[in-house]
MARDREN-932361 format. One line per 10 residues: number of its first residue (from 1); their letters; for each residue x, y, z of C-alpha. Coordinates in steps of 0.02 Angstrom, whole numbers. Example, Ala and Ser with C-alpha at 12.3 -4.5 7.8 and 13.67 -1.06 7.14 Angstrom:
! residues 2
1 = as = 615/-225/390; 684/-53/357
END
This chain:
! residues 274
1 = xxxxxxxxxx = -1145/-834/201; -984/-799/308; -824/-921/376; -765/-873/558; -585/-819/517; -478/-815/705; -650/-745/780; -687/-647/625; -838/-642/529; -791/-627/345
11 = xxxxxxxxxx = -971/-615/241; -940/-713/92; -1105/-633/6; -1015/-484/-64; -871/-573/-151; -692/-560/-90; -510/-580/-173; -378/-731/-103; -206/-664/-168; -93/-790/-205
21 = xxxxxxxxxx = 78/-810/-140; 182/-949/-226; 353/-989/-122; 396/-1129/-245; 531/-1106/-357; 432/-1205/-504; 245/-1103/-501; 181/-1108/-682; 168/-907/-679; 266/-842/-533
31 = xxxxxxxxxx = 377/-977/-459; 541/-924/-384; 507/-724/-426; 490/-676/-237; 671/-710/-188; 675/-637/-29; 583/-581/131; 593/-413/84; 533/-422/-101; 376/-567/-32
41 = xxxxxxxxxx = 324/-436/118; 314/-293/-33; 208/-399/-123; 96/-456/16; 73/-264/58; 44/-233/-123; -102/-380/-152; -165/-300/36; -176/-119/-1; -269/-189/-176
51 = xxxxxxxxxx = -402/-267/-68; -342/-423/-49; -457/-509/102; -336/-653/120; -152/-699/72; -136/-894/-12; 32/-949/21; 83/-1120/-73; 266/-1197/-41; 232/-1355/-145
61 = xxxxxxxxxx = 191/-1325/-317; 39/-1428/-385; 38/-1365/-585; 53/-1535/-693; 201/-1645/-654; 261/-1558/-523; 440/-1610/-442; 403/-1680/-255; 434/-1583/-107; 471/-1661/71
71 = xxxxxxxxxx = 373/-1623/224; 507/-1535/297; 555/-1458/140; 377/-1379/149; 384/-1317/317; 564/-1239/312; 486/-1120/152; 312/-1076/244; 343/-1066/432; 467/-904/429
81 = xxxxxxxxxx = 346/-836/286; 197/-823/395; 311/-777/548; 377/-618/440; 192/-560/364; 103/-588/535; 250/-480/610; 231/-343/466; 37/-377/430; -24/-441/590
91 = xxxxxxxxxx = -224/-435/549; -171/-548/379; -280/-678/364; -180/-812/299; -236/-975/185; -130/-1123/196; -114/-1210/39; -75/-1401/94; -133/-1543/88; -17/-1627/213
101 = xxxxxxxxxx = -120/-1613/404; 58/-1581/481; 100/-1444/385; -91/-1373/413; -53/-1408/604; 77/-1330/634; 61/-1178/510; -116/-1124/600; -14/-1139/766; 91/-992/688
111 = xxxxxxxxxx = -64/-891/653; -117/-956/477; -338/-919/487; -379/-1070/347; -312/-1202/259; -323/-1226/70; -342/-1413/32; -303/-1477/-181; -348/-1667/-124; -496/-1627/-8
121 = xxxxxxxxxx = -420/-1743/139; -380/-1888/34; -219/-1859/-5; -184/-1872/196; -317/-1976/289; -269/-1856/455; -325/-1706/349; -509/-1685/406; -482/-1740/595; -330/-1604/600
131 = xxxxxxxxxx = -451/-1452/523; -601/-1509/649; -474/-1485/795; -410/-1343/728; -567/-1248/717; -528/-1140/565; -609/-1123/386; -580/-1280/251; -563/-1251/73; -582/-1416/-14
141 = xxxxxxxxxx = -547/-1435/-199; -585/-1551/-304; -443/-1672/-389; -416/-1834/-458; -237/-1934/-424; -119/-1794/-373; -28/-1653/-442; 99/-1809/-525; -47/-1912/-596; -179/-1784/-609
151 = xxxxxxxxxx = -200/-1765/-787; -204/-1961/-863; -372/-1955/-733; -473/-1822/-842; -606/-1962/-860; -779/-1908/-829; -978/-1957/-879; -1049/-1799/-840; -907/-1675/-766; -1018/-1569/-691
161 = xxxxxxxxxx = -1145/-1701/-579; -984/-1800/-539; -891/-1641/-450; -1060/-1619/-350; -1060/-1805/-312; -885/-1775/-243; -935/-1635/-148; -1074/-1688/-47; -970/-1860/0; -820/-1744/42
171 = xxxxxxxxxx = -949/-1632/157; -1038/-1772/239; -855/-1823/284; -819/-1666/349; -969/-1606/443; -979/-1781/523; -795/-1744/607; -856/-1583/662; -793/-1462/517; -910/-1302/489
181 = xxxxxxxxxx = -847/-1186/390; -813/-1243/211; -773/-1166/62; -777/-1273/-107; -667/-1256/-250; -705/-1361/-431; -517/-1371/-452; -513/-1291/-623; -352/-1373/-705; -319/-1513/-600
191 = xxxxxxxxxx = -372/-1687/-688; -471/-1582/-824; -437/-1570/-1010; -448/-1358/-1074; -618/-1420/-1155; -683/-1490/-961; -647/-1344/-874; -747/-1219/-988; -903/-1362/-987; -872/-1354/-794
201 = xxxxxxxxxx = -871/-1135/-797; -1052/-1160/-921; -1124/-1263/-786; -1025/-1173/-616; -1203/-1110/-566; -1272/-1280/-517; -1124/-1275/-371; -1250/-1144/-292; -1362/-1311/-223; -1221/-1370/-112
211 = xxxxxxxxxx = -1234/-1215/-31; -1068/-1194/21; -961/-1022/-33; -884/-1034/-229; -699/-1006/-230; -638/-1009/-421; -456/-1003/-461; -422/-985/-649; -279/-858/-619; -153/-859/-796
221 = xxxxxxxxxx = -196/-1034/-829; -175/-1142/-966; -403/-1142/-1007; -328/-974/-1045; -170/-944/-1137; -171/-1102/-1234; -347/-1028/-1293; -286/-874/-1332; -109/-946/-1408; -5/-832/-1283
231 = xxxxxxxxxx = 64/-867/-1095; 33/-859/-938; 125/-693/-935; -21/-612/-1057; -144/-682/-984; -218/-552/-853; -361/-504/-988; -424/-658/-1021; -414/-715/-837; -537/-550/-803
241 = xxxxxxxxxx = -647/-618/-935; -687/-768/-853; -664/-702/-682; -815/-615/-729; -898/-764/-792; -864/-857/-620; -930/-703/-510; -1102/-695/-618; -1153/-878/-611; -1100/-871/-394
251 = xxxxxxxxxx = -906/-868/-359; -886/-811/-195; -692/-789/-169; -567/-744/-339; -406/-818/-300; -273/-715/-399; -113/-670/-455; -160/-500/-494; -259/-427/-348; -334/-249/-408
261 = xxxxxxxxxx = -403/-303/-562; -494/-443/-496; -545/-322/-369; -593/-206/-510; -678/-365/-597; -820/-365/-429; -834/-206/-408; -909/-197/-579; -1008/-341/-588; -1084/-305/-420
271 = xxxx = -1139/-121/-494; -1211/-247/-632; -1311/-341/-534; -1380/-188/-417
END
């Protein structure tokens, strides 16, 4: 199972690590602590030299009722990102996390290798047509509403077999535009009650029939310190936990906050299942 990344295989069947790189002031966990260029290209080198296989970098924050951000808001935080990581880091492969087809545009014209998709193209009906000329890699999550509205839509009959039905209406859509490399990602937090997303984690192995690579994000969220009765700040354990959970029932990409120890986290279950 591999995605063509700027002419580069990358073999999803050993899993890899997406580090997250939040630009946005108002981030549940990390907004507004990378202040400068200087303190985000130490972190990018740090979440690299951990193992990180791709850098996620968000400039619109989609956690629950998150304030608006303009287009060109958007695009005046990412472009001189990517610009100063390519220039320091120039084999990063960069994720795009958007779902505006403008800002996917015109970010993978700067060098950006994928683009990261909360609505799945339907929060931008250019989305899918703008990915298929691009030629690069689509992650496609799944959502209900938008990062505003998301949770009064956590409204489901059976969570798991309607994420699936999403899925293969989303694929059809894209494959019939021309998209082949997709990535699929159930969206853990966004339009799901705490109680949703660990019934969706139980049942995560039936995503393996769509036959698409896994990504799971659970990184310091709330399914995890509101369990636990802490923050997002103590949450690195628990997130390991069920980081562990994802990679034995078929997560093929971790995206994290906290690089090595997800790293760590497949190393280990990989030694498990040899």
């Amino acid at each position: 199972m591999t995605i063509n990344c700027k002419g580069k295989l990358i073999d999803l069947s050993s899993p890899k690590v997406m580090g997250i790189l939040n630009i946005t002031p108002d981030s549940f966990y990390d907004g507004g602590i990378h202040k400068n260029e200087t303190a985000i290209l130490k972190h990018v080198e740090s979440m690299l030299n951990d193992g990180a296989t791709f850098i996620d970098i968000g400039a619109y924050s989609s956690r629950p009722n998150a304030d608006h951000v303009s287009e060109s808001e958007e695009l005046q935080r990412i472009l001189p990102i990517i610009h100063a990581v390519l220039k320091e880091f120039p084999k990063t492969l960069i994720s795009i996390d958007t779902f505006r087809s403008k800002i996917a545009k015109q970010c993978v014209e700067a060098g950006a290798a994928l683009i990261n998709d909360i609505s799945a193209g339907k929060l931008d009906d250019n989305m899918l047509q703008t990915v298929a000329n691009l030629h690069v890699p689509y992650i496609m999550m799944h959502m209900k509403g938008t990062p505003q509205t998301m949770q009064q839509h956590a409204n489901y009959n059976n969570i798991a077999k309607d994420i699936l039905f999403y899925f293969s209406e989303r694929i059809a859509a894209a494959k019939a535009l021309g998209i082949v490399d997709m990535v699929i990602d159930p969206g853990f937090g966004f339009a799901k009650t705490i109680e949703q997303n660990y019934e969706l984690l139980n049942h995560l192995e039936l995503f393996k029939m769509i036959e698409k690579p896994l990504l799971v994000g659970i990184s310091r969220k709330s399914m995890i310190y509101k369990t636990l009765e802490t923050t997002a700040n103590e949450a690195l354990n628990g997130t390991t936990v069920l980081n562990t959970v994802a990679l034995q029932k078929g997560a093929s990409i971790l995206r994290v906050h906290d690089v090595k120890e997800a790293m760590e986290t497949i190393k280990l279950v990989e030694a498990l299942k040899r």
